[in-house]
mmCIF entry with sequence, helices, sheets and N, C-alpha, C, O atoms, coordinates in Angstrom:
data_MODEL
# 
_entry.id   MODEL 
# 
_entity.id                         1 
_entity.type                       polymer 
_entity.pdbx_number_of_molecules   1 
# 
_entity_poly.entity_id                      1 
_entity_poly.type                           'polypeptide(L)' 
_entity_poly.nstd_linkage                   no 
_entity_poly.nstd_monomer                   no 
_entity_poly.pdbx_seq_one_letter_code       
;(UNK)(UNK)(UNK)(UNK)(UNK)(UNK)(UNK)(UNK)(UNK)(UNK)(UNK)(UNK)(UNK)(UNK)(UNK)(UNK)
(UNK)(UNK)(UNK)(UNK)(UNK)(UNK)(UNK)(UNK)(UNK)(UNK)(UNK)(UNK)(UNK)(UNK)(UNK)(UNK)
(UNK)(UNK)(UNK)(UNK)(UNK)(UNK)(UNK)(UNK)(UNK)(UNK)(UNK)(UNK)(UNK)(UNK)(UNK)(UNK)
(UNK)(UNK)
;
_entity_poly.pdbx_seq_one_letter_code_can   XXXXXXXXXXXXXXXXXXXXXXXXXXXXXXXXXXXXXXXXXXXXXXXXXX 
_entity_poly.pdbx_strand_id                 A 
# 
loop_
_entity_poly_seq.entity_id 
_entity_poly_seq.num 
_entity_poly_seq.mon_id 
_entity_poly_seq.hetero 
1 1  UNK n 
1 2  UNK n 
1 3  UNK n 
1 4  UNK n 
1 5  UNK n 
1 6  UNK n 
1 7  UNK n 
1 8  UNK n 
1 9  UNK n 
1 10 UNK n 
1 11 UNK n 
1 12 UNK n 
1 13 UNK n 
1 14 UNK n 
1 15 UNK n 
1 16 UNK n 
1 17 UNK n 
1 18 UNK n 
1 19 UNK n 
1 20 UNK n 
1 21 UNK n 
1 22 UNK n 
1 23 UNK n 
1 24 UNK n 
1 25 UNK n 
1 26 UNK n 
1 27 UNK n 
1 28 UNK n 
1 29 UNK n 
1 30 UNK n 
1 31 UNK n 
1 32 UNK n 
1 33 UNK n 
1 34 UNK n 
1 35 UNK n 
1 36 UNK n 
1 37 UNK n 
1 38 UNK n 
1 39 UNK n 
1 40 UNK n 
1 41 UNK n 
1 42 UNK n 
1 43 UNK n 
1 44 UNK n 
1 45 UNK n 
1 46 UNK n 
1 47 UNK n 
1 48 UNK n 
1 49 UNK n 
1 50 UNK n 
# 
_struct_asym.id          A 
_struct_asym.entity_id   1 
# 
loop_
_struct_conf.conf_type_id 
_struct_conf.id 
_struct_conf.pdbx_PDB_helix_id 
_struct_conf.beg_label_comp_id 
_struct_conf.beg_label_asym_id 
_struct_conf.beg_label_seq_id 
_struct_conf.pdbx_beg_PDB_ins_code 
_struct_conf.end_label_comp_id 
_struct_conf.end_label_asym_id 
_struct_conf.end_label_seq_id 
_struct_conf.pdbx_end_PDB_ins_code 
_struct_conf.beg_auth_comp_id 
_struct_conf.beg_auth_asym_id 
_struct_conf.beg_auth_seq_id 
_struct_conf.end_auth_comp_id 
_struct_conf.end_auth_asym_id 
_struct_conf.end_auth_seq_id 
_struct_conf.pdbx_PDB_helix_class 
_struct_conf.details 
_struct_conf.pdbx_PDB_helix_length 
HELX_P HELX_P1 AA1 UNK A 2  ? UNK A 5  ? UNK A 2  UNK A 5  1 ? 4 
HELX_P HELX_P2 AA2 UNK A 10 ? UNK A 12 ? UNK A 10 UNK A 12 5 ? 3 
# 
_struct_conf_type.id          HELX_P 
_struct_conf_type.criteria    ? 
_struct_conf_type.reference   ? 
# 
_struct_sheet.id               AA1 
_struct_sheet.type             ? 
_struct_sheet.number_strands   2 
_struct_sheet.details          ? 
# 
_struct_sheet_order.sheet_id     AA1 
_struct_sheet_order.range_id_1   1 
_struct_sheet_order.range_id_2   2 
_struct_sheet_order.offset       ? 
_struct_sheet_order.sense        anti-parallel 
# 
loop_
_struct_sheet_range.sheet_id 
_struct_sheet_range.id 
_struct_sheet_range.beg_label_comp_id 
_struct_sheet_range.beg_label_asym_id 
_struct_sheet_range.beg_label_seq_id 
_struct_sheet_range.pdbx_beg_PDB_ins_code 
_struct_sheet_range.end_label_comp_id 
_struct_sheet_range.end_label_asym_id 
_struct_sheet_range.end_label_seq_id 
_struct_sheet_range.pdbx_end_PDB_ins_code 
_struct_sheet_range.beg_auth_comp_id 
_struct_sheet_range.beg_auth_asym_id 
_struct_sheet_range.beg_auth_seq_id 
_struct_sheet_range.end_auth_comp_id 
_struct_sheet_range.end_auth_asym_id 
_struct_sheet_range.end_auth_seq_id 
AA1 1 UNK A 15 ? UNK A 16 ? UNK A 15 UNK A 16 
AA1 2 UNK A 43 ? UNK A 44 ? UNK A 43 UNK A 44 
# 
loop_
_atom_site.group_PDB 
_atom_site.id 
_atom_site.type_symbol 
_atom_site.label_atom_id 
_atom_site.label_alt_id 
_atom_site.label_comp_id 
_atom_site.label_asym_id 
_atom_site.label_entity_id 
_atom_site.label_seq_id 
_atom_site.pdbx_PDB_ins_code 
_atom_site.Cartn_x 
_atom_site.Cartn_y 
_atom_site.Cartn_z 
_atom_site.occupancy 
_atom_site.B_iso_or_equiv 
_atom_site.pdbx_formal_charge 
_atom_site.auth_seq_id 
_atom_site.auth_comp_id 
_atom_site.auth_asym_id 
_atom_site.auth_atom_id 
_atom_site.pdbx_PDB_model_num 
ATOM 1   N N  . UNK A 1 1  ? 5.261   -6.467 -10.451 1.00 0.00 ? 1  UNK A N  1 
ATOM 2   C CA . UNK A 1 1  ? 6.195   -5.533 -10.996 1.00 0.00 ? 1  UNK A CA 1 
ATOM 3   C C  . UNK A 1 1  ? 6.903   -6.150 -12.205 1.00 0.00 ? 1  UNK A C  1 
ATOM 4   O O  . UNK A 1 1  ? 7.197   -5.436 -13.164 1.00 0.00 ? 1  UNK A O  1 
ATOM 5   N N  . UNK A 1 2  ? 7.174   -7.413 -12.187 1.00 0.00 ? 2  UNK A N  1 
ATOM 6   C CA . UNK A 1 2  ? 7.755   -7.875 -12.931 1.00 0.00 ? 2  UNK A CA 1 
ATOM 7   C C  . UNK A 1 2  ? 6.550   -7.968 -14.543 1.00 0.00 ? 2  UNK A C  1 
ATOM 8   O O  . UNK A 1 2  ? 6.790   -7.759 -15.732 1.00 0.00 ? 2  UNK A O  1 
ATOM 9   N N  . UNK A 1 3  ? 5.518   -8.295 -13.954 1.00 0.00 ? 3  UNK A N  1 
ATOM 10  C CA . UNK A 1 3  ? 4.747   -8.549 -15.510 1.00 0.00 ? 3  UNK A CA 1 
ATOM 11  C C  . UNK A 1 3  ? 3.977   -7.262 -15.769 1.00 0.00 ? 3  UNK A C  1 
ATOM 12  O O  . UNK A 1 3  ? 2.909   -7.179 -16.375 1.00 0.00 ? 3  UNK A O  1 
ATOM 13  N N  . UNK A 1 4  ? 4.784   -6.119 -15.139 1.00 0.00 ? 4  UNK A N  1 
ATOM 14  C CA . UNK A 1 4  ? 4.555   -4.311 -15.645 1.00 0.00 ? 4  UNK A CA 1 
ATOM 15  C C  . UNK A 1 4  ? 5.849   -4.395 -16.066 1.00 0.00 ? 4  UNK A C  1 
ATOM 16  O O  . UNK A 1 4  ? 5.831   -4.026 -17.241 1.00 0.00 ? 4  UNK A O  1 
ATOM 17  N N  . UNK A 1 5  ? 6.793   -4.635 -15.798 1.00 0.00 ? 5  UNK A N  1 
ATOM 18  C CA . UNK A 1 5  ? 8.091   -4.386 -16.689 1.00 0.00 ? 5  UNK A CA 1 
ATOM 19  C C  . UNK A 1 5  ? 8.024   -5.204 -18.058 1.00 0.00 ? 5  UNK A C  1 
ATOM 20  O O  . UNK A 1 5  ? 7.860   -4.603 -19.120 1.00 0.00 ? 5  UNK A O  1 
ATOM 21  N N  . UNK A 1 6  ? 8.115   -6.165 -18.022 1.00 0.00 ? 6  UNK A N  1 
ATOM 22  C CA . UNK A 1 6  ? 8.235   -7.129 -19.190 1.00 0.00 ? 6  UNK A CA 1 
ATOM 23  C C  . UNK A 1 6  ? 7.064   -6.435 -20.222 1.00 0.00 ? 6  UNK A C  1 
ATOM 24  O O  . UNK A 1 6  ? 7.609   -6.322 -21.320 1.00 0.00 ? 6  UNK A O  1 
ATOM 25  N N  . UNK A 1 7  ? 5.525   -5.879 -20.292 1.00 0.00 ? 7  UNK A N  1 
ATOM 26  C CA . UNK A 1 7  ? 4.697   -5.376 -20.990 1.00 0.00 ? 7  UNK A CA 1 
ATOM 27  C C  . UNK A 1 7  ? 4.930   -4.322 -21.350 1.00 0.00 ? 7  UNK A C  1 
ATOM 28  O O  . UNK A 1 7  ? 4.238   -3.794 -22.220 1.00 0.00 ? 7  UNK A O  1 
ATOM 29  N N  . UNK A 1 8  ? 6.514   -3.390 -20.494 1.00 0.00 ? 8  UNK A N  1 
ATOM 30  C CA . UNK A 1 8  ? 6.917   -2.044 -20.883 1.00 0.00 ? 8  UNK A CA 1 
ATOM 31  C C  . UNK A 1 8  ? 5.668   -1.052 -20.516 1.00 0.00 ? 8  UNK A C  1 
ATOM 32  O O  . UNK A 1 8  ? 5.511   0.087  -20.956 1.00 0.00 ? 8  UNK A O  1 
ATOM 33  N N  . UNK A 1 9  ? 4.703   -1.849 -19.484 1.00 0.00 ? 9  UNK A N  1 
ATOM 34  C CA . UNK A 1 9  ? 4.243   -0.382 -18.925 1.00 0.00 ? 9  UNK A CA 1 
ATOM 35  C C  . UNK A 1 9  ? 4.661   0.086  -17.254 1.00 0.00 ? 9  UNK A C  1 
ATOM 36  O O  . UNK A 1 9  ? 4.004   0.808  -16.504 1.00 0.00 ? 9  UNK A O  1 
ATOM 37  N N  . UNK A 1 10 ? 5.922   -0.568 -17.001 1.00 0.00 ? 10 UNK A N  1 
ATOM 38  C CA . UNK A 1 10 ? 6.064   -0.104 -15.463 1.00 0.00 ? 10 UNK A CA 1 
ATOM 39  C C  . UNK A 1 10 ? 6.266   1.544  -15.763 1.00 0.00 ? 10 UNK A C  1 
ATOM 40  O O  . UNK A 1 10 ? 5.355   2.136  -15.185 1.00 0.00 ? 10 UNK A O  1 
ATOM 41  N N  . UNK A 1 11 ? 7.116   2.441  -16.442 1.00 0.00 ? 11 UNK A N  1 
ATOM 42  C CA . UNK A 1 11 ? 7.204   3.738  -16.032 1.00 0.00 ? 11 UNK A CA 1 
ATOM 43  C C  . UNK A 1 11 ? 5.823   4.663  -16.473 1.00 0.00 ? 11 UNK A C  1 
ATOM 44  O O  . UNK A 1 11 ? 5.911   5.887  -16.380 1.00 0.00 ? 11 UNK A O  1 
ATOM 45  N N  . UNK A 1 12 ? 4.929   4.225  -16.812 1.00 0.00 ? 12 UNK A N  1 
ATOM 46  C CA . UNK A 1 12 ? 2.995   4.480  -17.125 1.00 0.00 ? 12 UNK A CA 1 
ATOM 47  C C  . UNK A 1 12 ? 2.060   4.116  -16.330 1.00 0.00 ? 12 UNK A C  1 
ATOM 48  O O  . UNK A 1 12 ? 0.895   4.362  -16.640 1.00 0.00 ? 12 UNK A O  1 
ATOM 49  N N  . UNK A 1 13 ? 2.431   3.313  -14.879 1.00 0.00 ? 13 UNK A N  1 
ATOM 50  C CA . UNK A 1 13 ? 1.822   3.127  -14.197 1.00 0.00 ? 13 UNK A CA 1 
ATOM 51  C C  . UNK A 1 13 ? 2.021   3.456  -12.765 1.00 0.00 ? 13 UNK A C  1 
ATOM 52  O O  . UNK A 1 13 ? 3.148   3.689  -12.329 1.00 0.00 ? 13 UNK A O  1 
ATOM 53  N N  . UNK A 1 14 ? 0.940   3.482  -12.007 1.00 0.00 ? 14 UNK A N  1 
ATOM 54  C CA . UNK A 1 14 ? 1.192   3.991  -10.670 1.00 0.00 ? 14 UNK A CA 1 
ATOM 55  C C  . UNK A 1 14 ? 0.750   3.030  -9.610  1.00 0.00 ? 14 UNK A C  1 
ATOM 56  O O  . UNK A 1 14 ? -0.436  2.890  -9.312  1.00 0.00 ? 14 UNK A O  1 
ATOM 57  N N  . UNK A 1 15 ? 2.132   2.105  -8.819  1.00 0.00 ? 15 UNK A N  1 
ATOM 58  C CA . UNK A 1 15 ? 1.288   0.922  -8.156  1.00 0.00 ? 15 UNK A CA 1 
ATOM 59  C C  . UNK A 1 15 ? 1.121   1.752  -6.562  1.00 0.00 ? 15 UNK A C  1 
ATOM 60  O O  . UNK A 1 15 ? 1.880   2.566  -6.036  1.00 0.00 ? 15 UNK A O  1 
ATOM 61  N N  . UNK A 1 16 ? -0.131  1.198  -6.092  1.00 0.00 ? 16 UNK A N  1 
ATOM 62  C CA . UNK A 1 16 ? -0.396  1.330  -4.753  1.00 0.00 ? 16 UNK A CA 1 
ATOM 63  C C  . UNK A 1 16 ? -0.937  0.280  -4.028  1.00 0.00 ? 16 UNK A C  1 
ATOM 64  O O  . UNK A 1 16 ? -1.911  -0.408 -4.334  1.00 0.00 ? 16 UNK A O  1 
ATOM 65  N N  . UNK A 1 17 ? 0.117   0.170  -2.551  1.00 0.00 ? 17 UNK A N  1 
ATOM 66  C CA . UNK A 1 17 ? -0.396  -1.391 -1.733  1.00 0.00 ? 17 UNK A CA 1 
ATOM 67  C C  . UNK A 1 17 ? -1.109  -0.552 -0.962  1.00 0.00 ? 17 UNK A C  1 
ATOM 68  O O  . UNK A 1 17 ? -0.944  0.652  -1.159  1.00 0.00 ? 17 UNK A O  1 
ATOM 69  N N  . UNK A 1 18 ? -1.912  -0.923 -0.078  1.00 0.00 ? 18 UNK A N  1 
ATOM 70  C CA . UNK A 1 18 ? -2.211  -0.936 1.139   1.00 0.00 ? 18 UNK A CA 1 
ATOM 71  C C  . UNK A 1 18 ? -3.524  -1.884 1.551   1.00 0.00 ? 18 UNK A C  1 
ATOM 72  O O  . UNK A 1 18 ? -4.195  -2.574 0.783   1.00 0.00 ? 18 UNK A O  1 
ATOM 73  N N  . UNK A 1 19 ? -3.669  -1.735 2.812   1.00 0.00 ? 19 UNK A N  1 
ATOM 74  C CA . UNK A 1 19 ? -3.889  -2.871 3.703   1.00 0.00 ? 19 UNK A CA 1 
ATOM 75  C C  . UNK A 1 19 ? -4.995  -2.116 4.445   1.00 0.00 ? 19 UNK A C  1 
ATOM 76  O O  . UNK A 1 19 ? -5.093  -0.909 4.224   1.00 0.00 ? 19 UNK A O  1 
ATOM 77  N N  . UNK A 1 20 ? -6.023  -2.832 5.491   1.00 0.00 ? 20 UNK A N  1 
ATOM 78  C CA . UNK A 1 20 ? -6.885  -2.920 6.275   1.00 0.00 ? 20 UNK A CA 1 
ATOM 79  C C  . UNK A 1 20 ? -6.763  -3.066 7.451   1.00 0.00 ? 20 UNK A C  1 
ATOM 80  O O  . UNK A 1 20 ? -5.587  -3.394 7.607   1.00 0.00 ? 20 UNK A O  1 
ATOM 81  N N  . UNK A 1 21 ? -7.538  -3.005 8.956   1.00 0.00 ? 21 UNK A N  1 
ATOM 82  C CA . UNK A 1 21 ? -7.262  -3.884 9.832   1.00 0.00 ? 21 UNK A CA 1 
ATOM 83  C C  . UNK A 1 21 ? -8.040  -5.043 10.052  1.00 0.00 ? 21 UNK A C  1 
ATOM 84  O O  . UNK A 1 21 ? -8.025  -5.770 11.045  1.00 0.00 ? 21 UNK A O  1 
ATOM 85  N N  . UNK A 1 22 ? -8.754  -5.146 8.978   1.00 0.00 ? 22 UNK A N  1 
ATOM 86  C CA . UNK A 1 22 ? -9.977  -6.462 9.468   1.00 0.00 ? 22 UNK A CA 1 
ATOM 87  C C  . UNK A 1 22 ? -11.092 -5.685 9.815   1.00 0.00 ? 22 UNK A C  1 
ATOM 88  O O  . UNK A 1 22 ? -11.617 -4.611 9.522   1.00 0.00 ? 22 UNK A O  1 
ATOM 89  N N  . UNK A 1 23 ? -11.335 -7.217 10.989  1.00 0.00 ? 23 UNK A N  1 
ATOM 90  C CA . UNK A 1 23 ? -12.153 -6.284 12.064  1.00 0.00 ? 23 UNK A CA 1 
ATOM 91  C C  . UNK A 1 23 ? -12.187 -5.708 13.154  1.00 0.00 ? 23 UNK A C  1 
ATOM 92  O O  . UNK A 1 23 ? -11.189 -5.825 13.865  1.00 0.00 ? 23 UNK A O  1 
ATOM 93  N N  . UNK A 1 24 ? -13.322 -4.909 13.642  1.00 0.00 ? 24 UNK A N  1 
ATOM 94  C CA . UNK A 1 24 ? -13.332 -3.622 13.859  1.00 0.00 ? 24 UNK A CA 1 
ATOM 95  C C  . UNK A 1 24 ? -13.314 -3.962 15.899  1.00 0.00 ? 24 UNK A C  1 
ATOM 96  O O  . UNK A 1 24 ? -14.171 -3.715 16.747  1.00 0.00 ? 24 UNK A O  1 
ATOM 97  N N  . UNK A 1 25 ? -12.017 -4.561 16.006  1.00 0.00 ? 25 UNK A N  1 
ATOM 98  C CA . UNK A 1 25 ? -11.960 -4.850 17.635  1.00 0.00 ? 25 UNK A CA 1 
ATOM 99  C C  . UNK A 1 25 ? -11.701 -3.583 18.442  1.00 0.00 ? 25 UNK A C  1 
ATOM 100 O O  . UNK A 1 25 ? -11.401 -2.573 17.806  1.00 0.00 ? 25 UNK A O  1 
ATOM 101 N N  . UNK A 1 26 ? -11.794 -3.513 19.956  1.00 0.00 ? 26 UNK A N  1 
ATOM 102 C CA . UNK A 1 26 ? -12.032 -2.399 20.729  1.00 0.00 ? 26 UNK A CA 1 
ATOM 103 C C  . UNK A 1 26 ? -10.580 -1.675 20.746  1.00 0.00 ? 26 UNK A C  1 
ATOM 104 O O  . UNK A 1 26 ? -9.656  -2.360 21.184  1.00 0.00 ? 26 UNK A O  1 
ATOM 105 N N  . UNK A 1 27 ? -10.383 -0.781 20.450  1.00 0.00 ? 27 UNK A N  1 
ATOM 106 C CA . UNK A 1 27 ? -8.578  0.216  20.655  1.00 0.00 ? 27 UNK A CA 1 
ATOM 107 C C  . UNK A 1 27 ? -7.256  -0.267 19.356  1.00 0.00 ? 27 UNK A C  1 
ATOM 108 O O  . UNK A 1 27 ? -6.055  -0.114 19.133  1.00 0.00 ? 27 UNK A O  1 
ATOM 109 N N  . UNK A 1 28 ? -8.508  -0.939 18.760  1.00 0.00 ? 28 UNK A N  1 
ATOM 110 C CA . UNK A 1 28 ? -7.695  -1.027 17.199  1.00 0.00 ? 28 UNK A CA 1 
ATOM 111 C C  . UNK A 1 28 ? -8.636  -0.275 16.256  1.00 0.00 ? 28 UNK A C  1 
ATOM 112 O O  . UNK A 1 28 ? -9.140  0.822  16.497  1.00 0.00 ? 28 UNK A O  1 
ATOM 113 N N  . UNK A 1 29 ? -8.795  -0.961 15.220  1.00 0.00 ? 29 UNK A N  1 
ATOM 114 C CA . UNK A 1 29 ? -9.492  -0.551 13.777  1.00 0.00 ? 29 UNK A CA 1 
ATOM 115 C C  . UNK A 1 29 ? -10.520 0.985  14.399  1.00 0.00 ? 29 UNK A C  1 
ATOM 116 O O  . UNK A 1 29 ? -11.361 0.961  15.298  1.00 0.00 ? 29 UNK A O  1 
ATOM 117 N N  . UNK A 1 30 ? -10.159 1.989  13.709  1.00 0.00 ? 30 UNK A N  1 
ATOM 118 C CA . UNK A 1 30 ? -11.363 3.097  13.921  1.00 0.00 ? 30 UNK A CA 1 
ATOM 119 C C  . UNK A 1 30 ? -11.016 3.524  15.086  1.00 0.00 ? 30 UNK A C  1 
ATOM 120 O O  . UNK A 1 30 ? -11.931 3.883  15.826  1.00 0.00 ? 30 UNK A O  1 
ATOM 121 N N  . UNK A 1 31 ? -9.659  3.604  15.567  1.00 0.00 ? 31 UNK A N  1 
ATOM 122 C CA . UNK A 1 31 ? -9.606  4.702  16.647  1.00 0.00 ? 31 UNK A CA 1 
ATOM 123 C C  . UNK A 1 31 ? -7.843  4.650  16.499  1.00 0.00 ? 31 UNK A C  1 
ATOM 124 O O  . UNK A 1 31 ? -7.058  3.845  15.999  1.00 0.00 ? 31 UNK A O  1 
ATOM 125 N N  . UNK A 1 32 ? -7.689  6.108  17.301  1.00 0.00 ? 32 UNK A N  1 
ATOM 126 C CA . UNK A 1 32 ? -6.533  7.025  17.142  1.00 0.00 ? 32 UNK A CA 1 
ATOM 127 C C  . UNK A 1 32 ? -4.723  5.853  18.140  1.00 0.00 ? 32 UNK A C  1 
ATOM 128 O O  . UNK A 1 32 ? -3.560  6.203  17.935  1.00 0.00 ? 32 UNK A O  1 
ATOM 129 N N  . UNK A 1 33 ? -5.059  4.766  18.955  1.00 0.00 ? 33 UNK A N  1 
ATOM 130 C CA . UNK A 1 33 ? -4.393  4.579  19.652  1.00 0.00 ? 33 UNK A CA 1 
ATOM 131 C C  . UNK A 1 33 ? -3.473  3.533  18.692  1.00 0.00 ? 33 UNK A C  1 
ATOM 132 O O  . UNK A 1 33 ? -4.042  3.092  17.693  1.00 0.00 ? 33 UNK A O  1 
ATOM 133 N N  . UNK A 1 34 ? -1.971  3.083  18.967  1.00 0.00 ? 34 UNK A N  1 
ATOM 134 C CA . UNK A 1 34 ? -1.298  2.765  17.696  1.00 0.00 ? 34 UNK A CA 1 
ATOM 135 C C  . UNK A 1 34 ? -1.531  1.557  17.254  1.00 0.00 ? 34 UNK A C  1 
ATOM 136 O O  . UNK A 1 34 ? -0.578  1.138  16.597  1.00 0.00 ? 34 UNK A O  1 
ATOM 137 N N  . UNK A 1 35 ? -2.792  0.497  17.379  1.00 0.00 ? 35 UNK A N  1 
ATOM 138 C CA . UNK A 1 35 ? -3.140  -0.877 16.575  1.00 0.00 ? 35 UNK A CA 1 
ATOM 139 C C  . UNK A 1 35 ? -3.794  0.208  15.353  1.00 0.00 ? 35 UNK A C  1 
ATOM 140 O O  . UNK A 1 35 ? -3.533  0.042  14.162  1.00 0.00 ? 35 UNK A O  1 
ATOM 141 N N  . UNK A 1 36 ? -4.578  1.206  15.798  1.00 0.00 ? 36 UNK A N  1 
ATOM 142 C CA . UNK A 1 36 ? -5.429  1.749  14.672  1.00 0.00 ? 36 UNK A CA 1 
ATOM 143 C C  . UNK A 1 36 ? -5.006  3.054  13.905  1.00 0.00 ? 36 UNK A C  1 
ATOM 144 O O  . UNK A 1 36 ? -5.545  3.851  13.136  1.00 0.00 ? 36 UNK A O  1 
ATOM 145 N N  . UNK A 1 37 ? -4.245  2.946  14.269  1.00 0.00 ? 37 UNK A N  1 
ATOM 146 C CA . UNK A 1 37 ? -2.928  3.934  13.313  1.00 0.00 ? 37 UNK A CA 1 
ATOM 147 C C  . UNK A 1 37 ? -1.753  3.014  12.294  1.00 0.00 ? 37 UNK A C  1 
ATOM 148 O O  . UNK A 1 37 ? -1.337  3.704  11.364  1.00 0.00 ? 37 UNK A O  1 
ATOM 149 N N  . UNK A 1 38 ? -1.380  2.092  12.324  1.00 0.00 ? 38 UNK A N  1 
ATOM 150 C CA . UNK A 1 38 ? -0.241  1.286  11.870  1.00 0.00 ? 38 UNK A CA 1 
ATOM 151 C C  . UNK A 1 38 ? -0.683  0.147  10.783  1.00 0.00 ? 38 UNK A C  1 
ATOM 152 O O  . UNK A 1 38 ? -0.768  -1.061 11.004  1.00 0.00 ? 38 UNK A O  1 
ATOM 153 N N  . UNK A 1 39 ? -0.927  0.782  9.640   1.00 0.00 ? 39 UNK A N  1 
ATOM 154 C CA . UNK A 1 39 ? -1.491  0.119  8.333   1.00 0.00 ? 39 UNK A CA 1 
ATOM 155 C C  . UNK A 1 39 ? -0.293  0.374  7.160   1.00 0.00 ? 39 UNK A C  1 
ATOM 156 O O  . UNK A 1 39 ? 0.446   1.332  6.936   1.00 0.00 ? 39 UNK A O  1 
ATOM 157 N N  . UNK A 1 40 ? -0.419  -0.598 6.693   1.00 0.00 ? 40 UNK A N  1 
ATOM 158 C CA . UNK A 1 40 ? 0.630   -0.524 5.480   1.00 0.00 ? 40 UNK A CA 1 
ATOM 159 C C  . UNK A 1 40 ? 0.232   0.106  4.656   1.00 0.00 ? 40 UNK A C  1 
ATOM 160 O O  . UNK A 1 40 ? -0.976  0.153  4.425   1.00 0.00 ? 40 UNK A O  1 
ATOM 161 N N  . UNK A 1 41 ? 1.460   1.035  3.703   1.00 0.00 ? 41 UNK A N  1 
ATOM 162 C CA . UNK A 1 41 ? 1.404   1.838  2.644   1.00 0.00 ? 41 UNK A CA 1 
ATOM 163 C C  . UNK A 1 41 ? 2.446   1.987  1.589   1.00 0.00 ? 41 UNK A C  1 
ATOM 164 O O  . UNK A 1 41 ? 3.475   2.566  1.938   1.00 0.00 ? 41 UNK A O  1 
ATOM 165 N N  . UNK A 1 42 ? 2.396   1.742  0.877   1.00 0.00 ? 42 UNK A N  1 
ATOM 166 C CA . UNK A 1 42 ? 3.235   2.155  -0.204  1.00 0.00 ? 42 UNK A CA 1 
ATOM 167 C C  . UNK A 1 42 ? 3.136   2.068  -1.406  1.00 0.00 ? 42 UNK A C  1 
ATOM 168 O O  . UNK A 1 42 ? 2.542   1.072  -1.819  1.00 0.00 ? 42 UNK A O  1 
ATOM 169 N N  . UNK A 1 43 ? 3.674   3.068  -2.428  1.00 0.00 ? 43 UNK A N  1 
ATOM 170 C CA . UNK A 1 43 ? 3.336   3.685  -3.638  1.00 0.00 ? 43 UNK A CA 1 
ATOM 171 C C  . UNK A 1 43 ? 4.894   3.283  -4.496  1.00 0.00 ? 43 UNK A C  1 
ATOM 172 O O  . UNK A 1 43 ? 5.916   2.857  -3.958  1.00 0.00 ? 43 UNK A O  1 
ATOM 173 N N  . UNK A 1 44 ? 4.708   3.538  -5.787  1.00 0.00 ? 44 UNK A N  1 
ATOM 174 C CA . UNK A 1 44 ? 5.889   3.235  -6.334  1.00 0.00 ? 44 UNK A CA 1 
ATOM 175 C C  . UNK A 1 44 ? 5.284   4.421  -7.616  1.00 0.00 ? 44 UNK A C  1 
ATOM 176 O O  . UNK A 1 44 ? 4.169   4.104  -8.031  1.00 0.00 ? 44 UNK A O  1 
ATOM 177 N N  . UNK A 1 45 ? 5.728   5.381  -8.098  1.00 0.00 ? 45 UNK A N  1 
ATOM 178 C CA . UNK A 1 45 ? 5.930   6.172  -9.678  1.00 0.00 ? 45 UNK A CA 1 
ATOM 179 C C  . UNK A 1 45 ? 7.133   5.384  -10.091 1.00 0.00 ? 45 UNK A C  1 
ATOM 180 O O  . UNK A 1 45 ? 7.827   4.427  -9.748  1.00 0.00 ? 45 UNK A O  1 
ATOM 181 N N  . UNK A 1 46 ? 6.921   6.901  -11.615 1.00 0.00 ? 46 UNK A N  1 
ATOM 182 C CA . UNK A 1 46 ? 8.141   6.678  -12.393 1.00 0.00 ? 46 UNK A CA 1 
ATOM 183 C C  . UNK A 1 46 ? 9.367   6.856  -11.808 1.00 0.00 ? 46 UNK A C  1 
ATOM 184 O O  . UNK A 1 46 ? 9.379   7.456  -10.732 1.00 0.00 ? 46 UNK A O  1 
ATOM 185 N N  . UNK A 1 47 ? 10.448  6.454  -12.294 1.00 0.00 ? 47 UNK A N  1 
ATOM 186 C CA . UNK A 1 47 ? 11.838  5.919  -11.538 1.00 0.00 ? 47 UNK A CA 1 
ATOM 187 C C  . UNK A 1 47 ? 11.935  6.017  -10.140 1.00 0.00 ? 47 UNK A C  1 
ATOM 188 O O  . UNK A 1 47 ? 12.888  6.632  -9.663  1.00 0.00 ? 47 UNK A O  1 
ATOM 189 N N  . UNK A 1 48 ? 11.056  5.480  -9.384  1.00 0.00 ? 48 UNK A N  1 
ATOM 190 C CA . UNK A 1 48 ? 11.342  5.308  -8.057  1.00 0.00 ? 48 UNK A CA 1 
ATOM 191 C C  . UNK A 1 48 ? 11.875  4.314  -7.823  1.00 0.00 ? 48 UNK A C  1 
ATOM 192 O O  . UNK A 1 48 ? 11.530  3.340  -8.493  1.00 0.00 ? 48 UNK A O  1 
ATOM 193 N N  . UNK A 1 49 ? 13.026  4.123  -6.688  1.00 0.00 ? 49 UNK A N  1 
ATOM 194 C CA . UNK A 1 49 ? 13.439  2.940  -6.954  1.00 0.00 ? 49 UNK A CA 1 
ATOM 195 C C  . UNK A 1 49 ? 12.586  1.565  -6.200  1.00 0.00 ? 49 UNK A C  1 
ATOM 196 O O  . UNK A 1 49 ? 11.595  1.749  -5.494  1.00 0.00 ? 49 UNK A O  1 
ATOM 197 N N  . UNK A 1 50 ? 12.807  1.032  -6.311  1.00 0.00 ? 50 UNK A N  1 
ATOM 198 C CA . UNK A 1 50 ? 11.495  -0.703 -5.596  1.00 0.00 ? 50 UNK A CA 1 
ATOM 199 C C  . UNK A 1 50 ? 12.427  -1.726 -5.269  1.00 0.00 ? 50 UNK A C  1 
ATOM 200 O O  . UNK A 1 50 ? 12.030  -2.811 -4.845  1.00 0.00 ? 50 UNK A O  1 
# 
């Protein structure tokens, strides 16, 4: 974020994190129960705050 601000393109860009579970163990990754539901997400636009 910092070396999108300083280049003056943070409010022209659109950052997005997210994450995986690896691998694909039994009642996690690829199924509905909450190891395989609970993945990180987050987005940042223009003036959102961060």
């Amino acid at each position: 974020m910092a070396a999108l601000r300083n280049s003056g393109l943070e409010q022209d860009t659109l950052v997005i994190f997210l994450s995986d579970h690896g691998m694909p163990f039994p009642f996690a990754k690829s199924s509905v129960y909450d190891n395989g539901l609970r993945t990180p997400m987050i987005m940042k636009w223009k003036n959102s705050v961060w």
